[in-house]
Structures are given as structure tokens and as C-alpha cells.
C-alpha positions as CSV (number, residue, x, y, z in Angstrom):
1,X,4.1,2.6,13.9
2,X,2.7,-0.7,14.4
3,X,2.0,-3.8,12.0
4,X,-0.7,-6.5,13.1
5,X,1.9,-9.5,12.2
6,X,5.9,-9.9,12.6
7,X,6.0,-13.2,10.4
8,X,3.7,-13.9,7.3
9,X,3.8,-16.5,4.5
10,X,3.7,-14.5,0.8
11,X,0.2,-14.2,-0.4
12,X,-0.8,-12.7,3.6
13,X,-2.2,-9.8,4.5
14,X,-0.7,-7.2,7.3
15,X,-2.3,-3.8,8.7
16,X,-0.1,-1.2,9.5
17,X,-1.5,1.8,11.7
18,X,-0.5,4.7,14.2
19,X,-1.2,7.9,15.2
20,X,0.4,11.5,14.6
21,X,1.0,13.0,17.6
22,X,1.7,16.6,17.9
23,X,-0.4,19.9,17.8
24,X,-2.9,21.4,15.6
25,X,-4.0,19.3,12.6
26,X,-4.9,20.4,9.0
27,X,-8.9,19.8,8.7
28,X,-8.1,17.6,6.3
29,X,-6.5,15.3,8.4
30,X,-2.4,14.9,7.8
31,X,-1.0,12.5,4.7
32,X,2.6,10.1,5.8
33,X,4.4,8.3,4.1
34,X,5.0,4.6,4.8
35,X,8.5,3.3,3.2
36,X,10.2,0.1,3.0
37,X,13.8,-0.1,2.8
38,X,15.8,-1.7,0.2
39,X,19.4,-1.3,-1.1
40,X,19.1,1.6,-2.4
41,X,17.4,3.5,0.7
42,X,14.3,4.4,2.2
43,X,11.0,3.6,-0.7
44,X,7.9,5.0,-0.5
45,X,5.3,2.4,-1.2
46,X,1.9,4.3,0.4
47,X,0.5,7.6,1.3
48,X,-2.2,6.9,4.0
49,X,-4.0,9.8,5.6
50,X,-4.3,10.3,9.2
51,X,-7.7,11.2,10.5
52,X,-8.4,14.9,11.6
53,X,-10.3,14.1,14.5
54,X,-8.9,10.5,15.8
55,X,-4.9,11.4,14.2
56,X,-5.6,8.0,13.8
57,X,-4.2,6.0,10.7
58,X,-4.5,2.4,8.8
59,X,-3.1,0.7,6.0
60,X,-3.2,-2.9,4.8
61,X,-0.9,-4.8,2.5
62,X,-0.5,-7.9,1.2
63,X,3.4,-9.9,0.3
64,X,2.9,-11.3,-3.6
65,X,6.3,-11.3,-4.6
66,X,8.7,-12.6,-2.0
67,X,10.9,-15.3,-2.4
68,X,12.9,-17.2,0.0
69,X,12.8,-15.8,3.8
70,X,13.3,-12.0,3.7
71,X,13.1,-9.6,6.8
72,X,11.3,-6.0,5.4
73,X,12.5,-3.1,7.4
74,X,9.4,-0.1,7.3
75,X,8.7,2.9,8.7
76,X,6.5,6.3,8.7
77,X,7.7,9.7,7.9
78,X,5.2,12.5,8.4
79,X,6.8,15.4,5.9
80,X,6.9,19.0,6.6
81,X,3.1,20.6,5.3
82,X,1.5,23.9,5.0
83,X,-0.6,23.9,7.7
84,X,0.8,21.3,10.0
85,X,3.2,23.7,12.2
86,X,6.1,20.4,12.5
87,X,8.9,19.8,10.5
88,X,9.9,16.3,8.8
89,X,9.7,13.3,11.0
90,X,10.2,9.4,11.2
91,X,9.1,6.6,13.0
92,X,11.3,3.9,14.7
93,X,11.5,0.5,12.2
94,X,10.0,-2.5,12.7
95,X,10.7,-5.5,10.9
96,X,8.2,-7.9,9.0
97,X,9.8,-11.6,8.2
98,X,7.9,-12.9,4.8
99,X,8.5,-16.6,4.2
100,X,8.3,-16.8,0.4
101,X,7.9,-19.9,-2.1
């Protein structure tokens, strides 16, 4: 997992993107999850799909309702799939500061 910023202002844009590693891939390509964390545990907020040929995947997202200064904590879990021979996995966490108004 990488994002394309560590500090934004609310209202900005980041890109998150990676790559599956692994063996076979479905010809579909593979879908993940990407999740924020928040009191309560690990949120699913987007379900981007990793290319079949590249295992290549992208996601951008925009801050719109942060307040104060808040440091996110995300990460991406590939789950277990027919036709993807790998059980459930995660990504380290990075951490996005977002300086709210």
C-alpha cells in the first residue's frame, strides 16, 4: 500500500495504489478492500479492483469532512476468493495527517 501524500489540507485529493502479489489471478482481475480505522475497528470505505494483467491497483479520495488535525490510519486487505488460491490478507498501515477547518 502506498498513498501519493502523508499531509493534506480537507478539501485535497490523495491516490492510493499497490499491487497484489502472489500466484495465479482470477481473469477478472482480484477486488481489496481499502479500510480506515476508527474507534470502533477496521472500516471499509472502497472496493478497488486490481488489474488481471498489471495486479496493479488505484484509488483516489478526497478529505471533506475533517475537522481539527486528525492522523487516518488505512490499510488493504485482499479477502479469501473463489478462484484466487490465497487466504485473507492485510497490508502494513500508513498514516494520512488531514489538517481540517
Amino acid at each position: 500500500l502506498e498513498v501519493s501524500r502523508r499531509a493534506v489540507v480537507n478539501g485535497d485529493d490523495v491516490v492510493f495504489r499497490g499491487r497484489i502479489r502472489g500466484g495465479p489471478m482470477p481473469s477478472t482481475g482480484k477486488l481489496l478492500q481499502l479500510q480506515a480505522y476508527s474507534r470502533a475497528g477496521w472500516r471499509t470505505f472502497a472496493t478497488p479492483r486490481a488489474s488481471a494483467r498489471t495486479r496493479k491497483w488505484r484509488y483516489g479520495y478526497r478529505f471533506t469532512a475533517t475537522r481539527g488535525t486528525v492522523r487516518y490510519r488505512f490499510r488493504a486487505v485482499v479477502p479469501r476468493e473463489g478462484g484466487f488460491p490465497f487466504v485473507r490478507g492485510a497490508s502494513r498501515s500508513l498514516k494520512v495527517v488531514v489538517h481540517g477547518l
